[in-house]
C-alpha atoms as a printed R data frame, in Angstrom:
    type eleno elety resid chain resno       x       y       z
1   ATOM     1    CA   UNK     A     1   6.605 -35.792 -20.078
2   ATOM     2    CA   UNK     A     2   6.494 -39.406 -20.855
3   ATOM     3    CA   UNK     A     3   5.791 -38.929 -24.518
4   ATOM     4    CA   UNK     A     4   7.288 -36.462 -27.446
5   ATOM     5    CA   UNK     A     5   6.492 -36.893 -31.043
6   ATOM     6    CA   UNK     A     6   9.093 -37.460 -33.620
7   ATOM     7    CA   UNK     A     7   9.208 -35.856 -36.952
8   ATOM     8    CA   UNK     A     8  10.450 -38.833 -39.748
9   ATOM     9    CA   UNK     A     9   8.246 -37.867 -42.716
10  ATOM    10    CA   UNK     A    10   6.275 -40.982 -42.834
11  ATOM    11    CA   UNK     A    11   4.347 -41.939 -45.895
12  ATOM    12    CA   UNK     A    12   1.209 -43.933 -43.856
13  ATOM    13    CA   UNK     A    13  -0.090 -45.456 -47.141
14  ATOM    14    CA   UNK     A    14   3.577 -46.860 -48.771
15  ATOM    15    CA   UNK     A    15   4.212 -47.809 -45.153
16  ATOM    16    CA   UNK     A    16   0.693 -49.861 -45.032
17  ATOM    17    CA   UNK     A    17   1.270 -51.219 -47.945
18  ATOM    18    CA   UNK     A    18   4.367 -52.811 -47.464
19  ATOM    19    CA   UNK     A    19   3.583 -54.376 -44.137
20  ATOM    20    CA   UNK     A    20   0.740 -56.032 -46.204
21  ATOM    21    CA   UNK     A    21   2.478 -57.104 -49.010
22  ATOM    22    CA   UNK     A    22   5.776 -58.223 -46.852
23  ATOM    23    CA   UNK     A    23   5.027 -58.475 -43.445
24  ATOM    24    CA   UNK     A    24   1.315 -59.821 -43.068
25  ATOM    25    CA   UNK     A    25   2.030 -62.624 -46.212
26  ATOM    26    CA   UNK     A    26   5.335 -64.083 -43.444
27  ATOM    27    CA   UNK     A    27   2.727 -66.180 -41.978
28  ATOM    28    CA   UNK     A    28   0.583 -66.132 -38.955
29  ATOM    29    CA   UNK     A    29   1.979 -63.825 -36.477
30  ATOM    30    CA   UNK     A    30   4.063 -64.684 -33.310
31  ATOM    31    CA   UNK     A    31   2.436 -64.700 -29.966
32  ATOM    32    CA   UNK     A    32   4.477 -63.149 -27.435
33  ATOM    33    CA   UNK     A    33   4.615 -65.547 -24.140
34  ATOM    34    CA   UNK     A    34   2.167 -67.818 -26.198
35  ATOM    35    CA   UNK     A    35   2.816 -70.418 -23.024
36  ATOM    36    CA   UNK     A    36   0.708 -68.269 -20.607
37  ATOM    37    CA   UNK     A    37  -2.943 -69.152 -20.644
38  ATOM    38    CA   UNK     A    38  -4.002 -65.905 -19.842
39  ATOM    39    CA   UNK     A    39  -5.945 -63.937 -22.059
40  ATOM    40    CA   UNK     A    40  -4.207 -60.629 -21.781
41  ATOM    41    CA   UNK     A    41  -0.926 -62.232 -22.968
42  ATOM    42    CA   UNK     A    42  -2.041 -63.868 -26.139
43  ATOM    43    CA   UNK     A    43  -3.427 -60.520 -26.896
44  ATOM    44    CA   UNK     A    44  -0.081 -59.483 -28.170
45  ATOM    45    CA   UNK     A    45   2.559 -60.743 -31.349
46  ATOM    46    CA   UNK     A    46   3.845 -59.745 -34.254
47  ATOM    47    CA   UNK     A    47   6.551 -59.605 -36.903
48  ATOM    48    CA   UNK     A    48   9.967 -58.708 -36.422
49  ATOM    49    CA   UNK     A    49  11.570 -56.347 -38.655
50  ATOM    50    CA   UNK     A    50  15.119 -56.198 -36.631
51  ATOM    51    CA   UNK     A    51  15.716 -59.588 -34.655
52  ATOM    52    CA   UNK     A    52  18.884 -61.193 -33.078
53  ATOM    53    CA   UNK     A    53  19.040 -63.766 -35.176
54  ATOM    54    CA   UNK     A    54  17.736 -62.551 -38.576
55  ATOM    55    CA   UNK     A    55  14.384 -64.310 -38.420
56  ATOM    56    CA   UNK     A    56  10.930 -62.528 -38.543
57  ATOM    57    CA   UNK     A    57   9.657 -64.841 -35.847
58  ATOM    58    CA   UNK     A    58  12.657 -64.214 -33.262
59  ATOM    59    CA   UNK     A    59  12.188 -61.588 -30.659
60  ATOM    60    CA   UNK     A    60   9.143 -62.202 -28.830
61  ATOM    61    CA   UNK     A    61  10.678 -64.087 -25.984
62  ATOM    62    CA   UNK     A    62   9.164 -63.140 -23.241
63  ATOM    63    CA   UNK     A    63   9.303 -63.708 -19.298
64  ATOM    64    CA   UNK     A    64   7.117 -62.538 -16.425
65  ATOM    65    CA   UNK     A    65   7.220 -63.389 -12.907
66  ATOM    66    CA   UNK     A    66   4.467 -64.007 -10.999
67  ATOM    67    CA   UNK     A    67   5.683 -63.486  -7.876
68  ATOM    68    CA   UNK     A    68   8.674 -62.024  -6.511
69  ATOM    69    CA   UNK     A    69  10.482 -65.018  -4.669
70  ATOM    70    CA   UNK     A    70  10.641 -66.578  -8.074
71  ATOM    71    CA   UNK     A    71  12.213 -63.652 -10.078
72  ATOM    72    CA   UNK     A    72  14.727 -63.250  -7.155
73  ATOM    73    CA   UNK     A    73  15.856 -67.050  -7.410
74  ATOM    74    CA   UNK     A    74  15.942 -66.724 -11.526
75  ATOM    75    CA   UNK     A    75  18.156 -63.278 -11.232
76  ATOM    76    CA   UNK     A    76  19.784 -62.619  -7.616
77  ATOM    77    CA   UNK     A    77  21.659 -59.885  -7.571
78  ATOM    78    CA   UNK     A    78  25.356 -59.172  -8.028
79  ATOM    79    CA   UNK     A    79  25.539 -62.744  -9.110
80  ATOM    80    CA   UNK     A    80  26.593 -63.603 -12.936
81  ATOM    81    CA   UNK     A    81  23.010 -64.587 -14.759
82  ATOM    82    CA   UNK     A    82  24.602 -66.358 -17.671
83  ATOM    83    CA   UNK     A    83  23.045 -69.327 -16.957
84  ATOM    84    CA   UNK     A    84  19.314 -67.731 -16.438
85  ATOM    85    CA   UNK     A    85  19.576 -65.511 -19.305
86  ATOM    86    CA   UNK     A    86  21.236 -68.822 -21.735
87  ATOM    87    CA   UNK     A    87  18.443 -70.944 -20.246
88  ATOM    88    CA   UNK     A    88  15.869 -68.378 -20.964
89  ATOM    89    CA   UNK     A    89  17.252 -67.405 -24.248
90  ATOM    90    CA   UNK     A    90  17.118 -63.885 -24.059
91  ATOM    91    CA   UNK     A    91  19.608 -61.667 -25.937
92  ATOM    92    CA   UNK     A    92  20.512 -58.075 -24.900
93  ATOM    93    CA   UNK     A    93  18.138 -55.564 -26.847
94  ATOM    94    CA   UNK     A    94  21.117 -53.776 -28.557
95  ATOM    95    CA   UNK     A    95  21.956 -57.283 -29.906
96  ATOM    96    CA   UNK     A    96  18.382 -57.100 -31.980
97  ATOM    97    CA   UNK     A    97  19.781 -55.880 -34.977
98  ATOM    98    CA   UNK     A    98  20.038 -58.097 -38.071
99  ATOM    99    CA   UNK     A    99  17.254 -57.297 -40.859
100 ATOM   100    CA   UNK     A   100  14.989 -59.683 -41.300
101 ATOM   101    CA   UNK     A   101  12.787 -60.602 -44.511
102 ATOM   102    CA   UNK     A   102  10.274 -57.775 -43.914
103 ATOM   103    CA   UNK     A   103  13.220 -55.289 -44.324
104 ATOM   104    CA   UNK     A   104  12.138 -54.285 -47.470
105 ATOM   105    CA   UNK     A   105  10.462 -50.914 -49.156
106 ATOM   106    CA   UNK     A   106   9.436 -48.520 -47.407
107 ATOM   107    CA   UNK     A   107   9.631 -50.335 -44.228
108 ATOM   108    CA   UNK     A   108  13.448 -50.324 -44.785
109 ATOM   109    CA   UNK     A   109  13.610 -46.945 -45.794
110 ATOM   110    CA   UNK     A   110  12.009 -45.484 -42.559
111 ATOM   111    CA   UNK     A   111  14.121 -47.552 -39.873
112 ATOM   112    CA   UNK     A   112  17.146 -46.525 -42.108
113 ATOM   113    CA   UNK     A   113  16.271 -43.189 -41.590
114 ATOM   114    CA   UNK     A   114  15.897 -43.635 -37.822
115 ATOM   115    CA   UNK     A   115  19.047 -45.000 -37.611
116 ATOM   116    CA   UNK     A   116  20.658 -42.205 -40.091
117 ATOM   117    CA   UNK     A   117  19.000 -39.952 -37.178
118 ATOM   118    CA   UNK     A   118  21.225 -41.380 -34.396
119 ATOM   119    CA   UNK     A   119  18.267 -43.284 -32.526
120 ATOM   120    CA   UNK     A   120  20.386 -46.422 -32.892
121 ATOM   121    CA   UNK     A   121  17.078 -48.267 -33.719
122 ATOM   122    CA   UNK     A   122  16.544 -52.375 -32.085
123 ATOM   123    CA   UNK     A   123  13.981 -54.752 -32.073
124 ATOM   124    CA   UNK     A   124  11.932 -53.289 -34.464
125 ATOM   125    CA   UNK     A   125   8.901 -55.429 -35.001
126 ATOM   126    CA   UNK     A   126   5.192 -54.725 -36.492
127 ATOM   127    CA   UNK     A   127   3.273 -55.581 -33.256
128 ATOM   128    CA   UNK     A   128  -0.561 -56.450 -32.837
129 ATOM   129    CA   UNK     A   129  -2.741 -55.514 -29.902
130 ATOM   130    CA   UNK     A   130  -5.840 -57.427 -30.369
131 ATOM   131    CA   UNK     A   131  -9.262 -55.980 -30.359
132 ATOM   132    CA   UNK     A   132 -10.457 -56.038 -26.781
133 ATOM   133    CA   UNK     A   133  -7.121 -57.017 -25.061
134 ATOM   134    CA   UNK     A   134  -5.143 -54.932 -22.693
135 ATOM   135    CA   UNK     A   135  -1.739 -55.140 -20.945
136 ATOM   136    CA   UNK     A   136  -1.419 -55.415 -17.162
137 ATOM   137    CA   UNK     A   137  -0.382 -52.065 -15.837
138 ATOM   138    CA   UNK     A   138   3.459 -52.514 -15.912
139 ATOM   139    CA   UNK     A   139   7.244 -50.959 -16.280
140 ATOM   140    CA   UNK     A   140  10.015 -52.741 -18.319
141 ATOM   141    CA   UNK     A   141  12.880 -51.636 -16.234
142 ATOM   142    CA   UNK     A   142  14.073 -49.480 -13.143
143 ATOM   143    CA   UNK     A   143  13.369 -45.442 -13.917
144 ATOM   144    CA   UNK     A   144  16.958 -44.791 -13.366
145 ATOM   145    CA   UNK     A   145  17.618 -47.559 -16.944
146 ATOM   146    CA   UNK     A   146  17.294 -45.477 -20.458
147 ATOM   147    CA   UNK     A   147  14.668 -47.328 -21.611
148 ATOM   148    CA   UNK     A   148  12.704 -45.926 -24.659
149 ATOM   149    CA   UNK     A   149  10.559 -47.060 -27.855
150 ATOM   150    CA   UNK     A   150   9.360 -45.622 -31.165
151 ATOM   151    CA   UNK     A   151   5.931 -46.107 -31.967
152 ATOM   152    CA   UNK     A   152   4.760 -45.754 -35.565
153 ATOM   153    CA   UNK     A   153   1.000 -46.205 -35.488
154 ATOM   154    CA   UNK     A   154  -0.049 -48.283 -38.828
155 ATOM   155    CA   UNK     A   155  -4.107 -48.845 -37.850
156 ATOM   156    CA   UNK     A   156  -5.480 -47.965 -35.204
157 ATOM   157    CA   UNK     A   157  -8.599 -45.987 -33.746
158 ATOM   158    CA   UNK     A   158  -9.204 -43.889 -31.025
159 ATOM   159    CA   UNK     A   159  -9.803 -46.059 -28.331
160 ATOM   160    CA   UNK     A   160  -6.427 -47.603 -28.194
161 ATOM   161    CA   UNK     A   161  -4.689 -45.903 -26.042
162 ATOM   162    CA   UNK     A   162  -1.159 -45.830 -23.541
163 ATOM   163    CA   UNK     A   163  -1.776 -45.040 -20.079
164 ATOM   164    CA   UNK     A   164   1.013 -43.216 -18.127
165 ATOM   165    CA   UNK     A   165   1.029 -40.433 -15.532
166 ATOM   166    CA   UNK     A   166  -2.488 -40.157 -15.803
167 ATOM   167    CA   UNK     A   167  -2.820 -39.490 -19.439
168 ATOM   168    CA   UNK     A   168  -4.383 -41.678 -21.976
169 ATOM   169    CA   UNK     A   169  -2.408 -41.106 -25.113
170 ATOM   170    CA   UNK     A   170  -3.912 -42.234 -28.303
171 ATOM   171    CA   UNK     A   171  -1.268 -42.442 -31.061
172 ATOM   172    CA   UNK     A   172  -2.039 -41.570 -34.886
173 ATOM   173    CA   UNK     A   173  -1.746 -43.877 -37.795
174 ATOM   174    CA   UNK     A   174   1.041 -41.923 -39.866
175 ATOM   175    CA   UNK     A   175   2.786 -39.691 -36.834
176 ATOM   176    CA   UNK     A   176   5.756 -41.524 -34.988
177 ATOM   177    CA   UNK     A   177   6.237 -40.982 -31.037
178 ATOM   178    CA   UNK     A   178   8.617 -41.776 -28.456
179 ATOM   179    CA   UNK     A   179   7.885 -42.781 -25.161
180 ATOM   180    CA   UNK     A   180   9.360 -43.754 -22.047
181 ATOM   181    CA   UNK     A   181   8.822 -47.741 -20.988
182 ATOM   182    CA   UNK     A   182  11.080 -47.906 -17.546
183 ATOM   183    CA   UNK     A   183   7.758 -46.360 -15.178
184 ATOM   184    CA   UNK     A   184   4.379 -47.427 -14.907
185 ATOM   185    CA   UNK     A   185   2.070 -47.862 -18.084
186 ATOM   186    CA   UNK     A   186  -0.566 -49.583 -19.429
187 ATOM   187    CA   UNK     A   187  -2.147 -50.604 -23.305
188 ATOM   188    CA   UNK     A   188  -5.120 -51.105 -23.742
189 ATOM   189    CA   UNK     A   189  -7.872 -51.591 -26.982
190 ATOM   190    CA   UNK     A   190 -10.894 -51.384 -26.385
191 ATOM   191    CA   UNK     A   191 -12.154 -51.113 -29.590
192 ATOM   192    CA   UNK     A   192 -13.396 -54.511 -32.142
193 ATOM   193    CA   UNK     A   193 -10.267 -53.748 -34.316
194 ATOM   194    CA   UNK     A   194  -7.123 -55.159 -33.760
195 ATOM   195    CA   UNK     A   195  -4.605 -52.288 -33.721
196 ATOM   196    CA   UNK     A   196  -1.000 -52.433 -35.598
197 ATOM   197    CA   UNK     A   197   1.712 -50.561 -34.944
198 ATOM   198    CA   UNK     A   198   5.427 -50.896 -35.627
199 ATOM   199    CA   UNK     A   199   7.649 -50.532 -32.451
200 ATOM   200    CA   UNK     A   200  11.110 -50.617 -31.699
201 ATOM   201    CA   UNK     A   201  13.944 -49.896 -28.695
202 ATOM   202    CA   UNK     A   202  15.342 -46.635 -29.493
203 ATOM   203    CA   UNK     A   203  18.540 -44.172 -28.335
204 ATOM   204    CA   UNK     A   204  18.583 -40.711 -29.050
205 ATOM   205    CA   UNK     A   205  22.187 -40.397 -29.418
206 ATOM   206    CA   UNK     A   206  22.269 -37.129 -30.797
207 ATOM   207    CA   UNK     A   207  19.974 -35.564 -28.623
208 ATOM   208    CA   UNK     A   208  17.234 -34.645 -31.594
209 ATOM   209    CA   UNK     A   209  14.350 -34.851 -28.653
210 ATOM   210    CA   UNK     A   210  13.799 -32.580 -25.399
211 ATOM   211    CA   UNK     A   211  13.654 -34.749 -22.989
212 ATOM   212    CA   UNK     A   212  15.069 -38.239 -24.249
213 ATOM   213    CA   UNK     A   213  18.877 -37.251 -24.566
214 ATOM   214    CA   UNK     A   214  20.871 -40.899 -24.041
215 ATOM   215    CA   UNK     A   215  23.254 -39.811 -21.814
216 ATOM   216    CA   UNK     A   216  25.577 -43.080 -22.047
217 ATOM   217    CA   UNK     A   217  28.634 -43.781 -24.871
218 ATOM   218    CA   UNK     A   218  26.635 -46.366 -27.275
219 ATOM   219    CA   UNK     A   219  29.741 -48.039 -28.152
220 ATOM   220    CA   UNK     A   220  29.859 -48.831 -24.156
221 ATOM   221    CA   UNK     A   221  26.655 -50.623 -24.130
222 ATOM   222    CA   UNK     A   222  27.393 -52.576 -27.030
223 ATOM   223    CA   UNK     A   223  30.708 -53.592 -25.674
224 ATOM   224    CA   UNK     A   224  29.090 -54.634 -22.888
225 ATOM   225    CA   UNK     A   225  26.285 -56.739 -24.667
226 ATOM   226    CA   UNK     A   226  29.258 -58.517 -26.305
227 ATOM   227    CA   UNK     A   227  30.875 -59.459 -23.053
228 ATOM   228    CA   UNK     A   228  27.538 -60.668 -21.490
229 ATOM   229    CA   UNK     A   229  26.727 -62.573 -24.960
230 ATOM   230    CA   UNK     A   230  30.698 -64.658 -24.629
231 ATOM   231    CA   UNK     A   231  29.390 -65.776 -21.331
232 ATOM   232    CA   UNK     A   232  26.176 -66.729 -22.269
233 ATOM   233    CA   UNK     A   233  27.418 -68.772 -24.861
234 ATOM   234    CA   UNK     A   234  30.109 -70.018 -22.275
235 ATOM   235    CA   UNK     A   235  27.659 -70.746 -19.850
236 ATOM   236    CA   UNK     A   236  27.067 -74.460 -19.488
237 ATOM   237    CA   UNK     A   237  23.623 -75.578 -17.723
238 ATOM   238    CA   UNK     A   238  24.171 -79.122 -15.650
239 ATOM   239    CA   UNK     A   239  20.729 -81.357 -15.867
240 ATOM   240    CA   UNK     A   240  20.627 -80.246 -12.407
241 ATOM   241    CA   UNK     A   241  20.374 -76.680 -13.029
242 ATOM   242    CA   UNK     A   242  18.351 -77.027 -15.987
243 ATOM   243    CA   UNK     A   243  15.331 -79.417 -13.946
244 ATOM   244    CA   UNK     A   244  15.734 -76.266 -11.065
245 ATOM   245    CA   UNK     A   245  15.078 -73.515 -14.176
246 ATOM   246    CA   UNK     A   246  12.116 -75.838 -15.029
247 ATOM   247    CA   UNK     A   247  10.771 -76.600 -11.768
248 ATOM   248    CA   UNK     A   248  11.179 -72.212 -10.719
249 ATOM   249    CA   UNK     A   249   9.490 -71.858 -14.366
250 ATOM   250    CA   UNK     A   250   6.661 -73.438 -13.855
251 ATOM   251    CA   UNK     A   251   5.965 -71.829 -10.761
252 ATOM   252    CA   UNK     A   252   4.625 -68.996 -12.582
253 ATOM   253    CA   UNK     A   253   4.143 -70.363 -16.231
254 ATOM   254    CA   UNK     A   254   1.144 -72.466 -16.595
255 ATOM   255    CA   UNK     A   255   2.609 -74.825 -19.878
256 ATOM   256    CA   UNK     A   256   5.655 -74.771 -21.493
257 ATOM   257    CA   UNK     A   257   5.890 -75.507 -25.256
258 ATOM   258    CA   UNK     A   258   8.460 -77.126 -26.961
C-alpha cells in the first residue's frame, strides 16, 4: 500500500486559522521552479514551515531534467557532486530543519507532536496546488531510497487527488496521511479551487505505521548530511565550471532568474 493514515489529533479549524493569520499574511507565496515556463510547474509553491536556512521562502529549489544526457553530465555516478549540488544550491532534506516565522500556534504544536512521535519531521511547508494544475506523472527517488511525506490536507475538495498504483486517493481536510514518493505518482486538481495542504519529509523511526518502518540509524543519515554539507561548502566552482553548469542548465531550463 502506498498510503496509510496517521492518527495526530488535528484540530482542522485552529490549524486553518493559523496558516491564515501566520502563514498566508508572509507574503505572496513561493513558486517552486518559477524559471520553467511551463504551466504545470508554476502550478505549485508555498510557505515553508521547516527550511534550511530559517526563512519561509527557502526550500522550494527545485531541478528537473529534461532529458537524460543532461542529468547524467550534472550527477555521474560514483563521482563526488559537491560542485553540482553547491552550484545548484540544494541542501540534503534532513538538513531542512530550522523553524521558520510560520512556526507558531497550532502549526507548531502539530509538527512538534510529529516529531515527539519519532517521524523526525523536514521540510515542512504549507504547499499550494493551483486550481486546474497537475504534476507530470513522476517519482522523487529510486524505490529501494526511504522516501516518505506527511500530508495534512488544510482545503481541499474532492477532485484533488494522488495517483499511484492505480488508485486515486483524495485526502481529507483535517485527517493526516503518509505516503510513499520514491515510485510513480501523479497530483492533480481538477477542481476551480486552489487546494492547500501542509507537507513535509517524514521517518517513522519508531515504527508507529505498518508498512513505513525506517529501517536505517537516523543519527547515520544525519552524519552523513553533515559530511556532504563540509564539502559542499568546500567545494570551489572555477568560471569554467560554473559557464559549463550554465550552459548544461539551460539545456533543459527555458530562463534563469537572478
Amino acid at each position: 500500500m502506498f498510503y496509510e493514515e496517521l492518527d495526530l489529533g488535528i484540530d482542522l479549524e485552529k490549524l486553518r486559522e493559523d496558516v491564515r493569520n501566520h502563514v498566508f499574511t508572509l507574503g505572496d507565496q513561493v513558486i517552486q521552479g518559477e524559471e520553467y515556463e511551463t504551466p504545470q510547474y508554476k502550478g505549485f509553491g508555498g510557505w515553508s514551515l521547516l527550511s534550511y536556512t530559517g526563512d519561509w521562502k527557502n526550500g522550494f529549489e527545485f531541478y528537473q531534467g529534461a532529458d537524460k544526457a543532461a542529468t547524467e553530465i550534472l550527477f555521474p555516478k560514483g563521482q563526488d557532486n559537491s560542485k553540482t549540488l553547491k552550484y545548484l544550491g540544494v541542501a540534503h532534506s534532513i538538513e531542512y530543519d530550522k523553524p521558520t516565522q510560520a512556526y507558531v500556534g497550532e502549526i507548531k504544536r502539530v509538527l512538534d507532536k510529529i516529531a515527539d512521535m519519532g517521524f523526525t519531521p523536514r521540510r515542512a511547508r504549507v504547499t499550494c496546488l493551483k486550481a486546474g494544475c497537475k504534476s507530470l506523472v513522476h517519482t522523487d527517488g529510486e524505490p529501494t531510497e526511504y522516501i516518505a511525506r506527511i500530508h495534512i490536507p488544510l482545503f481541499t475538495n474532492p477532485k484533488c487527488v494522488f495517483l499511484c498504483e492505480g488508485q486515486n486517493l483524495h485526502m481529507e481536510a483535517g485527517k493526516a496521511y503518509i505516503v510513499w514518493v520514491n515510485t510513480w505518482h501523479q497530483i492533480r486538481n481538477d477542481s476551480n479551487e486552489d487546494r492547500y495542504h501542509i507537507i513535509m519529509d517524514a521517518y517513522d523511526t519508531q515504527g508507529i505505521t505498518k508498512g513505513f518502518k525506517y529501517n536505517g540509524d537516523i543519527s547515520q543519515l544525519k552524519a552523513f548530511a553533515q559530511k556532504q554539507r563540509e564539502k559542499i561548502e568546500n567545494a570551489v566552482i572555477t568560471p569554467e565550471e560554473f559557464a559549463k553548469f550554465e550552459a548544461i542548465r539551460q539545456t533543459f531550463i527555458t530562463k534563469k532568474t537572478a
